[in-house]
N, C-alpha and C positions, 0 to 999 in steps of 0.2 A: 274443723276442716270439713268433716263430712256434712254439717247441716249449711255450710255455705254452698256446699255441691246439690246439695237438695233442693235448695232455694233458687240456685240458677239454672237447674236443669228446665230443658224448654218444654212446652208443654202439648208441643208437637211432634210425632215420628215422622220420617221422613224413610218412607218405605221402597224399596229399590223396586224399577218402573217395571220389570219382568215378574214382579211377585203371582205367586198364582192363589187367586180367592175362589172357597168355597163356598156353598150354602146348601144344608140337606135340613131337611126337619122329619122327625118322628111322631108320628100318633097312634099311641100304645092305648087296648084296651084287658081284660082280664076274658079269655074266652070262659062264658057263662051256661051252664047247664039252658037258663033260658032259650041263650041267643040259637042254642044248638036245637033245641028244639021248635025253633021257630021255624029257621031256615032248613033242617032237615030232622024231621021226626024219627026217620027213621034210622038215628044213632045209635039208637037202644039196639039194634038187631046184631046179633054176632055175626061179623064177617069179618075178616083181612082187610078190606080196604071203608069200615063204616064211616069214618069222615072225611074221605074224599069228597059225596056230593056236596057237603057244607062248606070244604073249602071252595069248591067251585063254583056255589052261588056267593060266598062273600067275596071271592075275588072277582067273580063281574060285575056287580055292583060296584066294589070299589075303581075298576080298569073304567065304568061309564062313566063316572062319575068325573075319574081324569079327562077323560077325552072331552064332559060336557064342559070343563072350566080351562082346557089348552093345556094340562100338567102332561107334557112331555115325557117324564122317567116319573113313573109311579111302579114299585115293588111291593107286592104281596108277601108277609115274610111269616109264616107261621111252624117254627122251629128250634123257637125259644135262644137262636143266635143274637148274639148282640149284631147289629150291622155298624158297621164304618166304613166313611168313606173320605177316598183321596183324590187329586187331579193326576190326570198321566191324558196322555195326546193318545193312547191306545183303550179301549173300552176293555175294561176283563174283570170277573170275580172268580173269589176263589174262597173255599171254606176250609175251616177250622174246626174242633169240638165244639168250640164258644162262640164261633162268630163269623161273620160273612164280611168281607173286603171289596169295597167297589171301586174301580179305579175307572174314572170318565173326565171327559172333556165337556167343561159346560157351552160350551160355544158348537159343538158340532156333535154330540151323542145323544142319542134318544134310548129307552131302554122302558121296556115295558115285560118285566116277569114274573113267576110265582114261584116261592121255597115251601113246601111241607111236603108231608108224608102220610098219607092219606089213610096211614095203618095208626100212627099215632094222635094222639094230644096235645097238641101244644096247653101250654100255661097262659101265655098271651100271644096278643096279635100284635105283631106291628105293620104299617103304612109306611112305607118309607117315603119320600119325595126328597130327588134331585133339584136341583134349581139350574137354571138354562140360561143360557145368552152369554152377552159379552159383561154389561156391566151389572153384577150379581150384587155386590154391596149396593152399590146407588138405587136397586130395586128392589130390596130386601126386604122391605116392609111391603108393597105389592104381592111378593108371593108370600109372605104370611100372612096375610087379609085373606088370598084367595087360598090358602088351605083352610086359614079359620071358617071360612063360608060353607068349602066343601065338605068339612067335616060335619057340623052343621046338620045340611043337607041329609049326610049320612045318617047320623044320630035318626033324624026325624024317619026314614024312609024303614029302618030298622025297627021303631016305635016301641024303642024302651028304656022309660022313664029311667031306669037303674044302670043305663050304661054311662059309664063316666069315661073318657077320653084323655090320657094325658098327652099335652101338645110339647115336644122339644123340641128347638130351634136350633140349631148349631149353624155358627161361621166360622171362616178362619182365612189370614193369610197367610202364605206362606213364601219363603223367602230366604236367599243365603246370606247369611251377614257378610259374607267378603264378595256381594256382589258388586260394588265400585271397583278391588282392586283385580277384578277379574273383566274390566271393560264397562261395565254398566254405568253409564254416569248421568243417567236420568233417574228423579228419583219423586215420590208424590208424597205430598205432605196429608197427616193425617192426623184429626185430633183424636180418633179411637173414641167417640164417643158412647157413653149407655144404648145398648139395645132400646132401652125402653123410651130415651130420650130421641132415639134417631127414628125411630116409629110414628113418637108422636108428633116429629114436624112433618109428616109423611100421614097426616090425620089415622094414624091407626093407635090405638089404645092400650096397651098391655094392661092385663087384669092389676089391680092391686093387688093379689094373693098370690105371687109369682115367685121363683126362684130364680136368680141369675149368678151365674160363673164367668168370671172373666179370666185367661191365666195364660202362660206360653210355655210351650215344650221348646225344648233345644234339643236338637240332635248330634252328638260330637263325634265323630268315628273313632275306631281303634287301629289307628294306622301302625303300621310298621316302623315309623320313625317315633310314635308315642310308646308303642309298646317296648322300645330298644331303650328308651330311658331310663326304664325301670329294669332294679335288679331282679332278675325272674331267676328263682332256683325250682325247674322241671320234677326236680326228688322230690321238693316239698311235700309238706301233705295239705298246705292252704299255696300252691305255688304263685296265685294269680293276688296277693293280699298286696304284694310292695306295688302292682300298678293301680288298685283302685285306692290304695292310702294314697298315692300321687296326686291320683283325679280329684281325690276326696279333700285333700289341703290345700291344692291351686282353686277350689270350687269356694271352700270355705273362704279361705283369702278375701277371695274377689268380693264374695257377697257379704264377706262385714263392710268392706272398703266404699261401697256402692248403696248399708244401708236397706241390704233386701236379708228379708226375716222367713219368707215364707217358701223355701224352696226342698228342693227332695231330689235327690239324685238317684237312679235305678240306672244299678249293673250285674242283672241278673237275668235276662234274656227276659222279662216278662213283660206284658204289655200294659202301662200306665195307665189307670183308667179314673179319673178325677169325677167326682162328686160331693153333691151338695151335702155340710152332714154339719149338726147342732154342736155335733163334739170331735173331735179330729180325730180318726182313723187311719190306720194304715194295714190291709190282712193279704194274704193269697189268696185266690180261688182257681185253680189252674191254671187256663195260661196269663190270668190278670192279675196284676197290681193294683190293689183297692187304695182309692186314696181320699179319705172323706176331711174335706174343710169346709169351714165356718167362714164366709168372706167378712163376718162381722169384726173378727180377730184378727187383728193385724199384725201381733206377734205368734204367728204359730211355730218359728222355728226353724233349722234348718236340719235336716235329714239324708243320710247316706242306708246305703238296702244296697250291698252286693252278694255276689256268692265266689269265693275265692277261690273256688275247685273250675268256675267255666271262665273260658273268654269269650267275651261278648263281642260279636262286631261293632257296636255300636253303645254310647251310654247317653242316657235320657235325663234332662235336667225341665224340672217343674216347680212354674214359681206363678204362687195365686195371688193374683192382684185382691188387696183388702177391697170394702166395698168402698165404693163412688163419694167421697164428698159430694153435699149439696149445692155447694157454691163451684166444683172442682169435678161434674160427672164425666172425664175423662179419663184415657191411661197413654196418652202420650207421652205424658214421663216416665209411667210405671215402664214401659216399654223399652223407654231411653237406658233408664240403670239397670236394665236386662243385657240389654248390647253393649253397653260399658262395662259392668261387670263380663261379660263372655269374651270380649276384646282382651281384657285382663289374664281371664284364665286361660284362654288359647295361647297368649302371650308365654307366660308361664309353661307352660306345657308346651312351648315351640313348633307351632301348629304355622304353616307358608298359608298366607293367607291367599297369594295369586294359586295353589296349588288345592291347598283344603278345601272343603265347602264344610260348612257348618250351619246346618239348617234350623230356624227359627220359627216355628207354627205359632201365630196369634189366634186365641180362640177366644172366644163370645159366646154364651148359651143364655137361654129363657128356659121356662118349662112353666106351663099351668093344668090345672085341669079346665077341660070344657064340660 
C-alpha cells in the first residue's frame, strides 16, 4: 500500500497563492591577522575601542560596493551571531547571545546597518544580503550572480590571495497548510526544483564543489485544546512527558504511513539548526539544536528530543529531503508526503483546521567557497 502511495504521489506541490518567499545569502570570511593589518595597522596599539577603525573601513567598502551593484539591505555583521531571517510586513531585529533575527518585507524594506563592537574580535565576518522585490524565487539566480560578482570585486580590491569566502544561499517558502480551509483557494504549482538546476536555466553555474540542503520545518502549536488531551499530572517530576509521548506517537504514525525516514521533532524551546554533515549529528549549543545530515542517506531515521520538565509553545518538526535523483531533481513529492503526513498527525491530535494554523517553511540552501 505505501509504495503504491509513493508511485502516485504527484510530483508537483501546489503551494497556497498567499505563501511568503524568502531569499538572503551569507558571505562569511575568517577575520585574519593580515586582513587587520592591512586595513588598520594600528590594531596592535592598546586602547578600548582598537578595532573599531577596521570595522569601519571594511564596512564601507562593503555598504559601496552594495550601492555600486543596487543591493538594497546589505548588513555588516561582525559578532560572531548566527543571523536569520524571516518575512513580517513590519522591518525589526532583535538579538540573542547566538544570534540576530531579521524580520522584513522584501517588496517594500530597505535596510542598510552594522553589528560589532569595536572593543572586541570577532571570529568571522559575515555580509549578509536580503533579497528585494516582488518575485524573489523567479529572480533568484539574478541576485546570486550579482553577489557572486560583488564578492569578487571585494576579494580583488582587498588583495589577498588567502582570503577565502564561503557563499550560502538560503530560500524558503512559507506557508500554512490549512490555508484552503481558511479561505485561500488559489494555489501555484511548483515543481521545487534543484537550486543548482534552476540557476542553470537562468545561465548561472553553481560550482561543482558545492553543498546543498533541501528540508522543511513544521511548525505545530501547543494549544490549549492539545495540551487538554493529555493526561498532565502538575506533581510529576517529568509532568509534561504524557503530551510529547502524544506528539511523539501521532508524528511517528504518520511518517511510517507516508514513508518519510528522515524527520526529527524538537520540544525543547531550542532553536533547530540544520546542517550539512558526513555523518548525522544531533548536540546542543545554547540556544541551538545542532542537527548534522548527510542528504546522501536517505534512511537516517526518525527522532524525538524533548524536555519533560518545560512546556513549549510551540514543537518543531524537520524532515530532510535525501538528495535529488538524476533523472527526478525535484521535491515536489518529497513536499507532498510532508503535508500528508502533517494532515495525518494534526488529524490525530485534533487540530480545527479552519481555526489552527500549522505553518510549513520549505527551505533550499547552496554553499561554496569563492
Amino acid at each position: 500500500m505505501s509504495i503504491i502511495r509513493k508511485r502516485s504521489a504527484a510530483h508537483k506541490a501546489y503551494i497556497p497563492s498567499n505563501a511568503r518567499d524568502n531569499q538572503y545569502a551569507i558571505a562569511q570570511f575568517t577575520l585574519s591577522n593580515e586582513l587587520l593589518n592591512q586595513l588598520s595597522p594600528q590594531w596592535k596599539i592598546q586602547n578600548t575601542q582598537k578595532y573599531l577603525p577596521f570595522y569601519q573601513q571594511l564596512s564601507k567598502r562593503f555598504f559601496d560596493l552594495c550601492h555600486r551593484f543596487e543591493i538594497d539591505n546589505g548588513i555588516f555583521i561582525a559578532n560572531d551571531k548566527l543571523p536569520r531571517v524571516r518575512y513580517s510586513n513590519e522591518i525589526h531585529q532583535w538579538q540573542t547571545n547566538q544570534q540576530i533575527l531579521f524580520y522584513y518585507n522584501p517588496c517594500t524594506d530597505k535596510l542598510t546597518k552594522s553589528f560589532f563592537d569595536g572593543e572586541v574580535r570577532a571570529k568571522k565576518i559575515n555580509l549578509l544580503f536580503l533579497a528585494s522585490g516582488d518575485d524573489i524565487r523567479l529572480n533568484a539566480a539574478t541576485f546570486h550572480n550579482k553577489l557572486n560578482q560583488l564578492l569578487k570585486i571585494f576579494i580583488d580590491e582587498l588583495s589577498l590571495d588567502s582570503l577565502t569566502i564561503r557563499l550560502k544561499d538560503h530560500q524558503h517558502l512559507t506557508y500554512d497548510l490549512f490555508a484552503r480551509k481558511k479561505g485561500v483557494s488559489e494555489s501555484v504549482a511548483h515543481k521545487l526544483r534543484q537550486v543548482k538546476t534552476r540557476y542553470a536555466s537562468q545561465n548561472f553555474k553553481v560550482p561543482a564543489n558545492h553543498d546543498e540542503m533541501t528540508y522543511a520545518i513544521v511548525t505545530i502549536p501547543v494549544t490549549n485544546d492539545l495540551f487538554d488531551l493529555a493526561d498532565i499530572d502538575p506533581e510529576s517530576c517529568d509532568p509534561y512527558n504524557p503530551l510529547y509521548t502524544m506528539i511523539t506517537d501521532a508524528f511517528s504514525l504518520a511518517c511510517k504511513h507516508y514513508n518519510l525516514s528522515n524527520g526529527t521533532l524538537i520540544a525543547n524551546g531550542l532553536v533547530p539548526i540544520v546542517r550539512h554533515s558526513i555523518d548525522e549529528s544531533i548536540s546542543t549549543v545554547g540556544e541551538f539544536q545542532l542537527l548534522g545530515f548527510n542528504p546522501k542517506n536517505a534512511q537516517c531515521g526518525l527522532l524525538s528530543k524533548w524536555d519533560a520538565n518545560q512546556l513549549v509553545e510551540q514543537v518543531q518538526i524537520i524532515f530532510v529531503a535525501p538528495q535529488g535523483e538524476k533523472n527526478e531533481p525535484t521535491y515536489g513529492r518529497f513536499l507532498n508526503h510532508i503535508e500528508q503526513a502533517m494532515r495525518l498527525m494534526t488529524t490525530e491530535l485534533k487540530f480545527f483546521p479552519e481555526r489552527d494554523q500549522i505553518t510549513v517553511r520549505f527551505h533550499q540552501h547552496i554553499s561554496y567557497n569563492l
